[in-house]
C-alpha positions in Angstrom: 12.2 4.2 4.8 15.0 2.4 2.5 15.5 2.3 -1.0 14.3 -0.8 -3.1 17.2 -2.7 -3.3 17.8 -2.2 0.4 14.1 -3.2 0.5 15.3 -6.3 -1.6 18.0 -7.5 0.9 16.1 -7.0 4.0 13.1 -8.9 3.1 15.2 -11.9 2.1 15.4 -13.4 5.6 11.2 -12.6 6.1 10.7 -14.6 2.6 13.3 -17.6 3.3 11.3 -18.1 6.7 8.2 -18.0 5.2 8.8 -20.8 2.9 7.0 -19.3 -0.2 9.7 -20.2 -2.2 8.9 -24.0 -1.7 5.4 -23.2 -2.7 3.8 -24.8 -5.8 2.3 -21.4 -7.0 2.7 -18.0 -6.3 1.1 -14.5 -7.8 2.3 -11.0 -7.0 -0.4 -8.6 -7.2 1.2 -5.0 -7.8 0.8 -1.7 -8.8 3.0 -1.8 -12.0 6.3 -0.2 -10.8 9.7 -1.3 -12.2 11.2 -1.8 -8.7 8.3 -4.3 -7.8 9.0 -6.2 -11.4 12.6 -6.5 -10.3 11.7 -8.1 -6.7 9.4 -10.4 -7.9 12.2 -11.2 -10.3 14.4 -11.6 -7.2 12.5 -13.7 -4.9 10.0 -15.8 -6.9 10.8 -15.5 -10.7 8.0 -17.8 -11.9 5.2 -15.4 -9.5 2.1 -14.8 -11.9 1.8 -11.3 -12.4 -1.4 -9.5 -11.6 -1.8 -5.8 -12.1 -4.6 -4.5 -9.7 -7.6 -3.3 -11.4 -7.5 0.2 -10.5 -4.2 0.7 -12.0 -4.7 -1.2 -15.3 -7.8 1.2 -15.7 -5.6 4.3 -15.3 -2.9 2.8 -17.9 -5.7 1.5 -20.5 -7.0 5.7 -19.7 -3.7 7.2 -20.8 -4.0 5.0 -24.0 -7.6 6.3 -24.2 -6.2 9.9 -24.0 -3.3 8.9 -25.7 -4.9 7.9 -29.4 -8.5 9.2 -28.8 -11.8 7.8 -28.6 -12.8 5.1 -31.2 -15.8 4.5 -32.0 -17.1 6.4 -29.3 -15.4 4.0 -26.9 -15.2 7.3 -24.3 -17.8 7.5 -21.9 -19.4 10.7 -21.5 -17.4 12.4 -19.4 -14.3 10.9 -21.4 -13.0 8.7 -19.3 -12.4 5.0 -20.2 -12.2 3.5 -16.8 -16.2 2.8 -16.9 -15.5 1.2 -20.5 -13.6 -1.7 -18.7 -15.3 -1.5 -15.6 -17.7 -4.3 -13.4 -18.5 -6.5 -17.0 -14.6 -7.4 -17.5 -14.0 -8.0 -13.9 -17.4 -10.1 -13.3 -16.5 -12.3 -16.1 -13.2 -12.9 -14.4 -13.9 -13.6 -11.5 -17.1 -16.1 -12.6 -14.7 -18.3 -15.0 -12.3 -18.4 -12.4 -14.9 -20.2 -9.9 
């Protein structure tokens, strides 16, 4: 194990042979954490962001827990990851076919 930006320097060779950064479009889908933000930055500035779905539902929780339910928006056992659950990401995926 290394630290990120030992991480950083090592993968430059792997990413340079690859050729991804000659590619049209690219997306990075991560977990959220500041290290990963500052590699994309790094190595493919213009990436599209994607934060994967089951940590957006555990940040838009801690808001949840955060400021309260609203509305009743908390499910019944108080957890707001069902509020955003399968409708949100079925519509996503369907518009983006």
């Amino acid at each position: 194990m290394v630290d990120a930006g030992t991480f950083e320097q090592l993968a430059e060779v792997e990413i340079r042979q690859s050729g991804v950064r000659e590619a049209q479009a690219t997306c990075a889908v991560t977990d959220g954490a500041v290290w990963l933000q500052h590699f994309i930055d790094l190595h493919w500035p213009y990436a599209m962001r994607i934060l994967d779905f089951p940590h957006a539902a555990e940040y838009v929780s801690a808001l949840g827990e955060l400021y309260g339910p609203v509305d009743g928006a908390y499910t019944a056992n108080g957890s707001m990851g069902c509020c955003i659950g399968s409708n949100t990401r079925d519509r996503s995926v369907s518009s983006s076919i």
